[in-house]
PQR file with spaces between the fields and no chain letter, atoms N, CA, C, O and H, PARSE charges and radii, in Angstrom:
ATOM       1  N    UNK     1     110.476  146.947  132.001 -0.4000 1.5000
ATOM       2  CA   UNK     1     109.584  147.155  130.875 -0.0000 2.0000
ATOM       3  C    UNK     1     109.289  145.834  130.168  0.5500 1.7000
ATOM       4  O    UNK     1     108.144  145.504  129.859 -0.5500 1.4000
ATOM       5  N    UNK     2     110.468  145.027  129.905 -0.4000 1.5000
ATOM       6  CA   UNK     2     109.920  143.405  129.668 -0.0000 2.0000
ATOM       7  C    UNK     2     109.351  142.833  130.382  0.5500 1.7000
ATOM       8  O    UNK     2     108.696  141.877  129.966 -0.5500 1.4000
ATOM       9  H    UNK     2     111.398  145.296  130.156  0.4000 1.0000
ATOM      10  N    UNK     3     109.350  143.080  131.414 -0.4000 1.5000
ATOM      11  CA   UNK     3     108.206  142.349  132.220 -0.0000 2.0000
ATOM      12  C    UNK     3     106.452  142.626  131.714  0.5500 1.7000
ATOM      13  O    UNK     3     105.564  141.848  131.365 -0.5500 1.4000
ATOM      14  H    UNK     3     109.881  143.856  131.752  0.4000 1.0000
ATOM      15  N    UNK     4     106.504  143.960  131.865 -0.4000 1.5000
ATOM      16  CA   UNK     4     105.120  144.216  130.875 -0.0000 2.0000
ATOM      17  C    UNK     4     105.072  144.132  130.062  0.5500 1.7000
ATOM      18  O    UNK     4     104.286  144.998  129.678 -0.5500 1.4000
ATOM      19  H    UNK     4     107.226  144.592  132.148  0.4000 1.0000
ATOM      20  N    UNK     5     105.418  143.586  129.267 -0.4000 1.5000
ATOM      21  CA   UNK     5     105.340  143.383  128.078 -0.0000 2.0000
ATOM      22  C    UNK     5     105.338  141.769  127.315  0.5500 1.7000
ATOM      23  O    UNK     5     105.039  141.394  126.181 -0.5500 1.4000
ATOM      24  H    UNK     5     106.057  142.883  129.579  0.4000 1.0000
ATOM      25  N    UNK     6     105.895  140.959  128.717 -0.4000 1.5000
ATOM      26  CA   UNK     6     105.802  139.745  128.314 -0.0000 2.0000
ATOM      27  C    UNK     6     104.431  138.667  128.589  0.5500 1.7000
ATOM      28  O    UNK     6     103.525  139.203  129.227 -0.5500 1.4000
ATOM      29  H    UNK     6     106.138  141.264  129.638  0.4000 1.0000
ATOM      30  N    UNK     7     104.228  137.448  128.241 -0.4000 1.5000
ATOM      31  CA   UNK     7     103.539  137.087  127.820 -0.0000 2.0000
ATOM      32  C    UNK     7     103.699  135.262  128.375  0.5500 1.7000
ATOM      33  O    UNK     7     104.287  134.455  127.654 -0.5500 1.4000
ATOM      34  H    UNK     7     104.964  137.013  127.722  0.4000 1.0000
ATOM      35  N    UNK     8     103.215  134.943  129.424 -0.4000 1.5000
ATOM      36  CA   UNK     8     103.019  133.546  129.759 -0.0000 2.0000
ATOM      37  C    UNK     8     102.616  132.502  129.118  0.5500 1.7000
ATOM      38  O    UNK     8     101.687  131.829  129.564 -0.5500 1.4000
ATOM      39  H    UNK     8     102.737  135.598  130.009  0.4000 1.0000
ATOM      40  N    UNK     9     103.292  132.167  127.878 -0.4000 1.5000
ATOM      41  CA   UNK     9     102.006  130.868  126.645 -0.0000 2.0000
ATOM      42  C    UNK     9     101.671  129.973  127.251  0.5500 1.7000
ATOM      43  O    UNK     9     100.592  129.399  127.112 -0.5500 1.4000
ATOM      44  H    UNK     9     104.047  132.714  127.516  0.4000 1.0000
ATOM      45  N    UNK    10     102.616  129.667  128.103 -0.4000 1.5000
ATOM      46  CA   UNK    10     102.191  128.340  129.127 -0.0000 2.0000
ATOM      47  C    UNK    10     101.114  128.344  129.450  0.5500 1.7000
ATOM      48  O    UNK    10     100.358  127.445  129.080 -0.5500 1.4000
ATOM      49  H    UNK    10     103.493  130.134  128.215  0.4000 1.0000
ATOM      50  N    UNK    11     100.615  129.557  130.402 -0.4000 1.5000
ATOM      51  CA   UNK    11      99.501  129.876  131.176 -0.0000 2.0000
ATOM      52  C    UNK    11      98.330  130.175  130.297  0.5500 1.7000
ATOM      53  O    UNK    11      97.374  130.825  130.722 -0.5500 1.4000
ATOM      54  H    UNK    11     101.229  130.287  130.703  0.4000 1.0000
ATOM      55  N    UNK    12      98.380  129.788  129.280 -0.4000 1.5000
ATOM      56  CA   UNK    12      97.088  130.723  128.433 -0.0000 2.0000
ATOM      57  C    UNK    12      96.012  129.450  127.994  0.5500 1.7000
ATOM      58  O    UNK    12      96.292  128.403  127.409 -0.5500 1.4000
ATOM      59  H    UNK    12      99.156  129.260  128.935  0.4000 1.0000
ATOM      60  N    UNK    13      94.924  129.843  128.403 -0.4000 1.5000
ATOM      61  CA   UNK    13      94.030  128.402  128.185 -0.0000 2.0000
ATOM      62  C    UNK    13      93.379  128.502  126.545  0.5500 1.7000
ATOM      63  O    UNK    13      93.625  129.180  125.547 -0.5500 1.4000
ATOM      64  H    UNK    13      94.697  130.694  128.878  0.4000 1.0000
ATOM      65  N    UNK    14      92.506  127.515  126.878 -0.4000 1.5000
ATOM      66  CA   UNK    14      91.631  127.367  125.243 -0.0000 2.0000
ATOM      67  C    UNK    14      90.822  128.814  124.690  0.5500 1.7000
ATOM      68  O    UNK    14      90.564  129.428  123.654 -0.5500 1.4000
ATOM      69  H    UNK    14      92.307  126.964  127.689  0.4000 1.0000
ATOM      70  N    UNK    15      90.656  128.861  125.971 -0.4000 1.5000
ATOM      71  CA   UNK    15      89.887  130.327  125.143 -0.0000 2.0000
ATOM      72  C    UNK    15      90.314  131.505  124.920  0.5500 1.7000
ATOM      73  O    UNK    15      89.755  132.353  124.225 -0.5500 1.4000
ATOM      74  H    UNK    15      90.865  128.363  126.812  0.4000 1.0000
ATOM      75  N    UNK    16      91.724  131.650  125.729 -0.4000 1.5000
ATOM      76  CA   UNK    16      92.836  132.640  125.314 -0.0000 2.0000
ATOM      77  C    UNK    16      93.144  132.735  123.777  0.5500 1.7000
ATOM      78  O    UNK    16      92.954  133.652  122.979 -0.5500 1.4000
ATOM      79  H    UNK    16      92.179  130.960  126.293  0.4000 1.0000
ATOM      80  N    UNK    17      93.823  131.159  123.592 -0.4000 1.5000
ATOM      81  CA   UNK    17      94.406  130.651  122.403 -0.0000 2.0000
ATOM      82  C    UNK    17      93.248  130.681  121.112  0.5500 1.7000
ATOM      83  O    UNK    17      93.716  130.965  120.009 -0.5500 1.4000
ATOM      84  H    UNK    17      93.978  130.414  124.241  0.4000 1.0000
ATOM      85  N    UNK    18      92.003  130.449  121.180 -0.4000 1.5000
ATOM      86  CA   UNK    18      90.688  130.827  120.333 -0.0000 2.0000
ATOM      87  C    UNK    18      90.505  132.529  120.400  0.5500 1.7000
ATOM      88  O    UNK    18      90.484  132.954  119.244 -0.5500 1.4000
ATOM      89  H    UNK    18      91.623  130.218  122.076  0.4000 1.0000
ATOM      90  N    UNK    19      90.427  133.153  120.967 -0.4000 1.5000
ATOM      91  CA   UNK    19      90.521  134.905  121.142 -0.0000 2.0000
ATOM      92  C    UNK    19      91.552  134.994  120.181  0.5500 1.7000
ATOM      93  O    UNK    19      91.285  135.367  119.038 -0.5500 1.4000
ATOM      94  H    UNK    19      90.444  132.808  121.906  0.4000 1.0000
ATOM      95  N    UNK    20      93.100  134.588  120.635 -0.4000 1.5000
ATOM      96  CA   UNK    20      93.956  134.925  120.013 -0.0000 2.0000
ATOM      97  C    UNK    20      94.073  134.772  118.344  0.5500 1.7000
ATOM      98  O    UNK    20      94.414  135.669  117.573 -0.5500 1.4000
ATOM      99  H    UNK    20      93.317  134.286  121.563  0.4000 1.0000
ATOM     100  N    UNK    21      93.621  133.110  117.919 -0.4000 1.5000
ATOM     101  CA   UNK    21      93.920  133.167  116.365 -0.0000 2.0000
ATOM     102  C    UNK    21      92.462  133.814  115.774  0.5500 1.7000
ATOM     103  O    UNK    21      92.635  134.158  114.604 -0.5500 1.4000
ATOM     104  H    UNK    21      93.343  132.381  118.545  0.4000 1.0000
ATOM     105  N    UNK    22      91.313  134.034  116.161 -0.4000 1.5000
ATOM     106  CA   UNK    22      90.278  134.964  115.809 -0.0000 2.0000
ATOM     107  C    UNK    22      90.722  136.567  115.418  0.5500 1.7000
ATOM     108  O    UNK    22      90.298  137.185  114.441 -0.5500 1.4000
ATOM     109  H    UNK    22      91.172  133.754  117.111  0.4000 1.0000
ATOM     110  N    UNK    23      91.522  136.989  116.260 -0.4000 1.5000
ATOM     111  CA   UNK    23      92.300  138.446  116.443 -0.0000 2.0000
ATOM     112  C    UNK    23      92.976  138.307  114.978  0.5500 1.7000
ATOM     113  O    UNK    23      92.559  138.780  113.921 -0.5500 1.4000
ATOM     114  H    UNK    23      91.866  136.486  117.053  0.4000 1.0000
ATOM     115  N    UNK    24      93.731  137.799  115.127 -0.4000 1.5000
ATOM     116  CA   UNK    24      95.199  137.532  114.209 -0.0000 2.0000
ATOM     117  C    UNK    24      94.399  137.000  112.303  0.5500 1.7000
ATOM     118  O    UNK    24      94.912  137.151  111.194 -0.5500 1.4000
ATOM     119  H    UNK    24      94.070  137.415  115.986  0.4000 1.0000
ATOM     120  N    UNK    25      93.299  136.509  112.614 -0.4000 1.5000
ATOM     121  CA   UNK    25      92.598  136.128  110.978 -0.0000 2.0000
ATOM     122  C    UNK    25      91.854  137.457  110.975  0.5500 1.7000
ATOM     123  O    UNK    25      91.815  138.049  109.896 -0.5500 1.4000
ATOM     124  H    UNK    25      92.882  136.386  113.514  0.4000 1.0000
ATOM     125  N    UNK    26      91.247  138.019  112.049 -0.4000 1.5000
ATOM     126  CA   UNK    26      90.380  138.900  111.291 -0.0000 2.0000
ATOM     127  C    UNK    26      90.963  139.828  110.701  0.5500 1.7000
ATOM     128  O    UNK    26      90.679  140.341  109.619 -0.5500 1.4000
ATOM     129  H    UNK    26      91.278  137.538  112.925  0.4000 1.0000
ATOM     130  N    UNK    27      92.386  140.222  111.916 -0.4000 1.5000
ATOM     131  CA   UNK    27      93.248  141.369  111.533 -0.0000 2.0000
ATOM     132  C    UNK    27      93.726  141.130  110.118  0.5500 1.7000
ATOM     133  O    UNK    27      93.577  142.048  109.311 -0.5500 1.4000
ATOM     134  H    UNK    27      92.617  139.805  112.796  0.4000 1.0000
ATOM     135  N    UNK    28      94.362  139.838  109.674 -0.4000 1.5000
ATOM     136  CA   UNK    28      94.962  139.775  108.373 -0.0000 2.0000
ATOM     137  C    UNK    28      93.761  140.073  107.279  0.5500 1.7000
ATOM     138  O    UNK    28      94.078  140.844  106.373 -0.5500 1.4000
ATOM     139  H    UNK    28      94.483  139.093  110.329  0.4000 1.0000
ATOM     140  N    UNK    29      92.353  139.523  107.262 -0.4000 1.5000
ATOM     141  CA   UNK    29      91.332  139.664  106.288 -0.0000 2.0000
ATOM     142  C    UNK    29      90.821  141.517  106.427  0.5500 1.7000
ATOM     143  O    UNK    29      90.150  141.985  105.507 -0.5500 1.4000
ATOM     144  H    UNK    29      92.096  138.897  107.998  0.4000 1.0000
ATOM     145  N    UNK    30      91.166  142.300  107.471 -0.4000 1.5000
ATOM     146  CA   UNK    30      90.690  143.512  107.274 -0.0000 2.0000
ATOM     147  C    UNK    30      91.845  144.071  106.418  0.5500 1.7000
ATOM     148  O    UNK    30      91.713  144.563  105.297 -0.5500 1.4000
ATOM     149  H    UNK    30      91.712  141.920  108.218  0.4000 1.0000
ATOM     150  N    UNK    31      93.076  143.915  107.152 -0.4000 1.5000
ATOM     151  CA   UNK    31      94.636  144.380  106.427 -0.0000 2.0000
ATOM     152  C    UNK    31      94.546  144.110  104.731  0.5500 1.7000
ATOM     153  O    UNK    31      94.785  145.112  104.059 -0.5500 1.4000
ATOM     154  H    UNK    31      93.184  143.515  108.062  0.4000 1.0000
ATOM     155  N    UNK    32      94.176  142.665  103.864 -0.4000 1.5000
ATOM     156  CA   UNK    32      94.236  142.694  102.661 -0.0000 2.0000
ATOM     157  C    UNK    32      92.760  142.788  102.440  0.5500 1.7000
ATOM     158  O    UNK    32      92.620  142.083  101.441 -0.5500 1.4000
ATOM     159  H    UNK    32      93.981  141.850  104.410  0.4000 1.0000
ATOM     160  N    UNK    33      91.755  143.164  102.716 -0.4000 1.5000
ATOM     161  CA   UNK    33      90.898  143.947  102.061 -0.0000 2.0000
ATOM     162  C    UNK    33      90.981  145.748  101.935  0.5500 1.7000
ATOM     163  O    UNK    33      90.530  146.479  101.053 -0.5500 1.4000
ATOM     164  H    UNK    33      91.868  143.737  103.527  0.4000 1.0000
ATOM     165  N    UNK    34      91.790  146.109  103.267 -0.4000 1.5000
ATOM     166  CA   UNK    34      91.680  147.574  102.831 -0.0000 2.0000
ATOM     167  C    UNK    34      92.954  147.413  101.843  0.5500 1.7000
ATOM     168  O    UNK    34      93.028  148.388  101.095 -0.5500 1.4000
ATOM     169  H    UNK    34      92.156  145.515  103.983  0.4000 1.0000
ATOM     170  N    UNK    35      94.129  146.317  101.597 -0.4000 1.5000
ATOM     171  CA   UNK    35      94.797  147.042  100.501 -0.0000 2.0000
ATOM     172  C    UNK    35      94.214  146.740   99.360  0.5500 1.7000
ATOM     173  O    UNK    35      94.278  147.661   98.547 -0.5500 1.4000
ATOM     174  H    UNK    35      94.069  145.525  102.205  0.4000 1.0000
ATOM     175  N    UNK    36      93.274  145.106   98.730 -0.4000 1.5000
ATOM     176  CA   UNK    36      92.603  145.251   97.772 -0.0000 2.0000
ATOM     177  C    UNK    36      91.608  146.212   97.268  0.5500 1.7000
ATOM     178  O    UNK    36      91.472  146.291   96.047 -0.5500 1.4000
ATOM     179  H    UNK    36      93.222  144.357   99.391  0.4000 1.0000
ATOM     180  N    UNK    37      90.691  147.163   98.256 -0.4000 1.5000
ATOM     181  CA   UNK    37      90.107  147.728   97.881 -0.0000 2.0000
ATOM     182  C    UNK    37      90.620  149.242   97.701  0.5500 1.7000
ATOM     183  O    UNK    37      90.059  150.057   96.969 -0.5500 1.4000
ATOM     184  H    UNK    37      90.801  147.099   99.248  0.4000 1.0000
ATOM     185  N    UNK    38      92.048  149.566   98.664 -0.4000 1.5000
ATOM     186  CA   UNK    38      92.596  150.980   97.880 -0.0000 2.0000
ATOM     187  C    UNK    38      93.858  150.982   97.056  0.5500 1.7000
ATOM     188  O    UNK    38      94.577  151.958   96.842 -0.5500 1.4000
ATOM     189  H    UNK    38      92.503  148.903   99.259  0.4000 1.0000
ATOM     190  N    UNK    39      94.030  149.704   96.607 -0.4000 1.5000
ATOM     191  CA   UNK    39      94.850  149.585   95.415 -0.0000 2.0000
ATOM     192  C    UNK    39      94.915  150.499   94.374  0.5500 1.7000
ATOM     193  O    UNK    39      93.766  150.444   93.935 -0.5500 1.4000
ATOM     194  H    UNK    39      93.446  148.911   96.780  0.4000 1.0000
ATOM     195  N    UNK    40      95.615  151.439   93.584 -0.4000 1.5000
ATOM     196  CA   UNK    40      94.618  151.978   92.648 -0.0000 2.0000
ATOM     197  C    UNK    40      94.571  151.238   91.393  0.5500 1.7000
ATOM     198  O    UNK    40      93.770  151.601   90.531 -0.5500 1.4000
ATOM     199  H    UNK    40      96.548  151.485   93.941  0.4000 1.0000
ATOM     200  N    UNK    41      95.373  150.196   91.184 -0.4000 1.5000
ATOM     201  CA   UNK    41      95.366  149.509   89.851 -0.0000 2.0000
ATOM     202  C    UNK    41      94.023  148.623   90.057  0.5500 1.7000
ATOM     203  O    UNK    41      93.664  147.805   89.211 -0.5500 1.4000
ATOM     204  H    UNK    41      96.024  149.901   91.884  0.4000 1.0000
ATOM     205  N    UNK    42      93.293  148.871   91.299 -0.4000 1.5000
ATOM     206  CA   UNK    42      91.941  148.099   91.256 -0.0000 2.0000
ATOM     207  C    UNK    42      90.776  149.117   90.879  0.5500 1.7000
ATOM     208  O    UNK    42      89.748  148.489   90.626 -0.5500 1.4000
ATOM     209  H    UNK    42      93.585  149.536   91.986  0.4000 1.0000
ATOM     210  N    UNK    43      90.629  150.409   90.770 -0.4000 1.5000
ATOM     211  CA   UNK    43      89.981  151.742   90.912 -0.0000 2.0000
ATOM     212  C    UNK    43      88.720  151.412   89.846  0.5500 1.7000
ATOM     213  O    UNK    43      87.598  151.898   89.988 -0.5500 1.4000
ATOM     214  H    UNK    43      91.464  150.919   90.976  0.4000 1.0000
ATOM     215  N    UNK    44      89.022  150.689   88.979 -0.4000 1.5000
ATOM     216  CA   UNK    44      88.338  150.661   87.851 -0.0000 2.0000
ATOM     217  C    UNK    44      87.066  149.752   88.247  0.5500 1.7000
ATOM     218  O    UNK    44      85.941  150.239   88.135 -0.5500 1.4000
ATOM     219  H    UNK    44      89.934  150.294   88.863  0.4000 1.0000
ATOM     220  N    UNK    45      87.266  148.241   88.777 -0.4000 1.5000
ATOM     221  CA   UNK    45      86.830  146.986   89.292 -0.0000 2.0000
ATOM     222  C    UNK    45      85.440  147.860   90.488  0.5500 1.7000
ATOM     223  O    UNK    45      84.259  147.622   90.741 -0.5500 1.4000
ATOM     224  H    UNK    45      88.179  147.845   88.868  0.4000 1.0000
ATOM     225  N    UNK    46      86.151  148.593   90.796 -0.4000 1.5000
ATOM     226  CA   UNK    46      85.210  148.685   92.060 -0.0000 2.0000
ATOM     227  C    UNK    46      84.671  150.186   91.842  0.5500 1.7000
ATOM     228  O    UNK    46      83.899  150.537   92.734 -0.5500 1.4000
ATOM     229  H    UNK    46      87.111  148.786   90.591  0.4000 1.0000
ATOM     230  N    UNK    47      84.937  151.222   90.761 -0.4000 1.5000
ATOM     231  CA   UNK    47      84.010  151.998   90.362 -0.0000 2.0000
ATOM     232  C    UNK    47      82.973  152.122   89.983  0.5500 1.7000
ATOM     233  O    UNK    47      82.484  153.232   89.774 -0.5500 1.4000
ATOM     234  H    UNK    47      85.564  150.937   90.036  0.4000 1.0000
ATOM     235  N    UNK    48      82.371  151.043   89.795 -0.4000 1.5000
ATOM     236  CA   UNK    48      81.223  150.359   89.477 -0.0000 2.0000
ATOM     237  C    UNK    48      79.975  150.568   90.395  0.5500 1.7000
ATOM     238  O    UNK    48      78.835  150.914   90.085 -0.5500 1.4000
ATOM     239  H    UNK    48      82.769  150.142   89.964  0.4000 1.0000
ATOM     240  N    UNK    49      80.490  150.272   91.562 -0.4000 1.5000
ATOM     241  CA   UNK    49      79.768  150.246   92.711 -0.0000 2.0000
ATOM     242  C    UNK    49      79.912  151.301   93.654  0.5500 1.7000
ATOM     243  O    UNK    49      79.682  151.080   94.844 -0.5500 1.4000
ATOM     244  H    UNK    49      81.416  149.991   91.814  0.4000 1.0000
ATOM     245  N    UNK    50      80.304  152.543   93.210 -0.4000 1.5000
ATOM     246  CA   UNK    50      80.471  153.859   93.840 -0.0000 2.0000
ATOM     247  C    UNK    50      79.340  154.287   94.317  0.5500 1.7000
ATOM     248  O    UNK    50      79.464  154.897   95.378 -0.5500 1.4000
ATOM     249  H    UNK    50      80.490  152.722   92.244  0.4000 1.0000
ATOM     250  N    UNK    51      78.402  154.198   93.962 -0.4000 1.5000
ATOM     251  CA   UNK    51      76.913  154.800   94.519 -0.0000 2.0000
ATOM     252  C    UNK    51      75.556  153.964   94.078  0.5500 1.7000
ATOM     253  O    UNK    51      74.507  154.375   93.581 -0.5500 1.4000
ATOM     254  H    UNK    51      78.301  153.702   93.100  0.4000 1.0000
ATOM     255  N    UNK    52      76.026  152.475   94.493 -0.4000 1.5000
ATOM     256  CA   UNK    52      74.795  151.443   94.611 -0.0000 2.0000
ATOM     257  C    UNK    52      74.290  152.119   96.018  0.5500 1.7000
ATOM     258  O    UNK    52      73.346  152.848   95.714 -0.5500 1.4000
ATOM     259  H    UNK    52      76.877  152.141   94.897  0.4000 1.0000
ATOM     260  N    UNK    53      74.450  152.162   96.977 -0.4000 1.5000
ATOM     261  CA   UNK    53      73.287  152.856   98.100 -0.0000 2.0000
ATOM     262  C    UNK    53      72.544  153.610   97.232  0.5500 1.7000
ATOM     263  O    UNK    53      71.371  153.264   97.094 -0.5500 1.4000
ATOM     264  H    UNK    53      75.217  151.570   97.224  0.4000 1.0000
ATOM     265  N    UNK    54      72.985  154.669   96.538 -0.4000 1.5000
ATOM     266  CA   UNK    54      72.027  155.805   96.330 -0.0000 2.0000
ATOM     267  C    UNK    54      71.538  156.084   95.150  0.5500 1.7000
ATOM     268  O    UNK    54      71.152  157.215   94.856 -0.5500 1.4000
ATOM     269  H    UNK    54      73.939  154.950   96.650  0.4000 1.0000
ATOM     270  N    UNK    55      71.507  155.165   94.419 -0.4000 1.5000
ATOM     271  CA   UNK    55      70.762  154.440   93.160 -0.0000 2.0000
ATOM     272  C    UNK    55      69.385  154.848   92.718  0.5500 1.7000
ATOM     273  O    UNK    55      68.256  154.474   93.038 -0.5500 1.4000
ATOM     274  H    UNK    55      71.820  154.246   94.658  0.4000 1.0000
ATOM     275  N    UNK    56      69.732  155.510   92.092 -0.4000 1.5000
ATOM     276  CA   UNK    56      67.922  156.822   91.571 -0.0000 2.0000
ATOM     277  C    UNK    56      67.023  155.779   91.943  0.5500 1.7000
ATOM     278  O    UNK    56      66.535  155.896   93.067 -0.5500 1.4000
ATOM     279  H    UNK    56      70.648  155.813   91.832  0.4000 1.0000
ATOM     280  N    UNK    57      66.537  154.335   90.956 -0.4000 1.5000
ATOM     281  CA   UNK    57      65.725  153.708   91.404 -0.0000 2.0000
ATOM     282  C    UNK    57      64.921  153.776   92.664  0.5500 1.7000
ATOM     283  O    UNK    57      63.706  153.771   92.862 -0.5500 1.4000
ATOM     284  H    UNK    57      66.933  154.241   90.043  0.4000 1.0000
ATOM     285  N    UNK    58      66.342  153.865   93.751 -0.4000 1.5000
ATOM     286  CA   UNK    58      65.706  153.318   95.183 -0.0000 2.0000
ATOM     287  C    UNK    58      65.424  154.923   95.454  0.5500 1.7000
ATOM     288  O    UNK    58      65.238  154.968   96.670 -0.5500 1.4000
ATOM     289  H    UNK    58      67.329  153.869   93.590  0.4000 1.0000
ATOM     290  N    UNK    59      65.315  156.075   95.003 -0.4000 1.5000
ATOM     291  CA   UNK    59      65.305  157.390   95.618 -0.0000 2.0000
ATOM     292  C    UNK    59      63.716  157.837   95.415  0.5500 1.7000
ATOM     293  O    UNK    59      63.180  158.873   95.810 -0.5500 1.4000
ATOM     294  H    UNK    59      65.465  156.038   94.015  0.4000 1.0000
ATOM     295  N    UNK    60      62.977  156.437   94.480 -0.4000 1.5000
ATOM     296  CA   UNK    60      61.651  157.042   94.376 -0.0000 2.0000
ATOM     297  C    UNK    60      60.719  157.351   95.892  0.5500 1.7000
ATOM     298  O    UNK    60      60.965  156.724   96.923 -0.5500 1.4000
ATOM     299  H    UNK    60      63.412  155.595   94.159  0.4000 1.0000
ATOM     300  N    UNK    61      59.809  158.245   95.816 -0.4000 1.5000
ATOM     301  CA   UNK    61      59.131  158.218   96.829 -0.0000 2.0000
ATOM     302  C    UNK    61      58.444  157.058   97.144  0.5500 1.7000
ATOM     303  O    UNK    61      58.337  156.534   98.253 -0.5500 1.4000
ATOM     304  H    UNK    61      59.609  158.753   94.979  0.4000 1.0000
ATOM     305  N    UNK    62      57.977  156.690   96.066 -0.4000 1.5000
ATOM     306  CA   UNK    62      56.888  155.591   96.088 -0.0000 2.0000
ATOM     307  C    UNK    62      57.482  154.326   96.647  0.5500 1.7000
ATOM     308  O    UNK    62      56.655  153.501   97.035 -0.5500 1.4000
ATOM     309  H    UNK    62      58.064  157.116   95.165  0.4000 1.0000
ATOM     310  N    UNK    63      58.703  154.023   96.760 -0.4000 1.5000
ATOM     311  CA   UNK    63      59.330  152.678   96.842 -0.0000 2.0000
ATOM     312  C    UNK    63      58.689  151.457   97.418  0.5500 1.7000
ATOM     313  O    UNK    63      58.618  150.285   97.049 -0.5500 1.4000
ATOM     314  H    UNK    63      59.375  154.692   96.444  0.4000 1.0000
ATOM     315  N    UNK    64      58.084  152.375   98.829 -0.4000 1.5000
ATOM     316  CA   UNK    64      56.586  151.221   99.271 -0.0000 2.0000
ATOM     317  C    UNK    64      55.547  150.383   98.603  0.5500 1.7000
ATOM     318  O    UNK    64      55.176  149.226   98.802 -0.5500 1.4000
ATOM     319  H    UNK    64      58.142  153.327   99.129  0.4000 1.0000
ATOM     320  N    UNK    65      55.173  151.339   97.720 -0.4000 1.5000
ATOM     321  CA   UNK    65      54.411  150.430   96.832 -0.0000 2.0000
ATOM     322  C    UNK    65      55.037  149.545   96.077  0.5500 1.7000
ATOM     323  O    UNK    65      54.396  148.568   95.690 -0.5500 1.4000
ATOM     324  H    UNK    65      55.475  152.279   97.558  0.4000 1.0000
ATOM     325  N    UNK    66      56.065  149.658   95.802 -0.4000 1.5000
ATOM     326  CA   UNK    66      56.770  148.476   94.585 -0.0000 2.0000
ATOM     327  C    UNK    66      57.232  147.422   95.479  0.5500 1.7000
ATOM     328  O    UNK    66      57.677  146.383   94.992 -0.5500 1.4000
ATOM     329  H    UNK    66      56.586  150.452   96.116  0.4000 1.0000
ATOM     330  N    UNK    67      57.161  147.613   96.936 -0.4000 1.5000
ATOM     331  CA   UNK    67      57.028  146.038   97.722 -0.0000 2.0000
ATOM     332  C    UNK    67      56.184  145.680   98.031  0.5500 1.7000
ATOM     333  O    UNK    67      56.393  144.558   98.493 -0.5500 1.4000
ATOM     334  H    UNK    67      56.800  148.457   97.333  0.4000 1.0000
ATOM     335  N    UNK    68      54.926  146.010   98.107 -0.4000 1.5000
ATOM     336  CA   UNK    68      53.772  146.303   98.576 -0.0000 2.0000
ATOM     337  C    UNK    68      53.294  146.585   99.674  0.5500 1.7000
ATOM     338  O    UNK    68      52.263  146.008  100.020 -0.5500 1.4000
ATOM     339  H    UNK    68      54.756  146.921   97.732  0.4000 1.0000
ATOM     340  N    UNK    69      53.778  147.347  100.349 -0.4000 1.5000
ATOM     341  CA   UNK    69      53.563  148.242  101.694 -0.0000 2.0000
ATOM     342  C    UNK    69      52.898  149.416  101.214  0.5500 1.7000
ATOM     343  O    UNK    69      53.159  149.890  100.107 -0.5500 1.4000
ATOM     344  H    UNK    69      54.615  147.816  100.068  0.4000 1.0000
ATOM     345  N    UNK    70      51.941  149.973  102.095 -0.4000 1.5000
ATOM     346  CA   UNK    70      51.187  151.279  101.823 -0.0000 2.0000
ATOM     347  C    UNK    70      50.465  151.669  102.842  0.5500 1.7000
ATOM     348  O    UNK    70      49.803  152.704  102.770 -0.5500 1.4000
ATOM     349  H    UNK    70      51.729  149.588  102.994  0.4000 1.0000
């Protein structure tokens, strides 16, 4: 089972080693954004922005015209 499971560093080229610390930053920046954003001592900070998508403004029919498309 260690055998599958192990891991040649020797053998691993540039673009292994670039894959690898890409993996390992994105993973850490998704990991402390989902805990900053379900913190609940943050609940307040980011209630704010609970329903910017669906923002009466943008729900007019007309919205075309106020960019000027028609």
């Amino acid at each position: 089972m260690s055998d599958f499971f192990s891991t040649d560093w020797s053998a691993m080229t540039t673009t292994d080693w670039t894959g690898l610390i890409i993996l390992l930053v994105i993973a850490g920046l998704m990991t402390a954004a989902y805990f900053t954003i379900l913190k609940p001592a943050n609940r307040n900070k980011f209630e704010q922005y609970r329903d910017f998508v669906n923002h009466e403004d943008d729900m007019e029919l007309d919205r075309e015209d106020k960019h000027g498309h028609a």
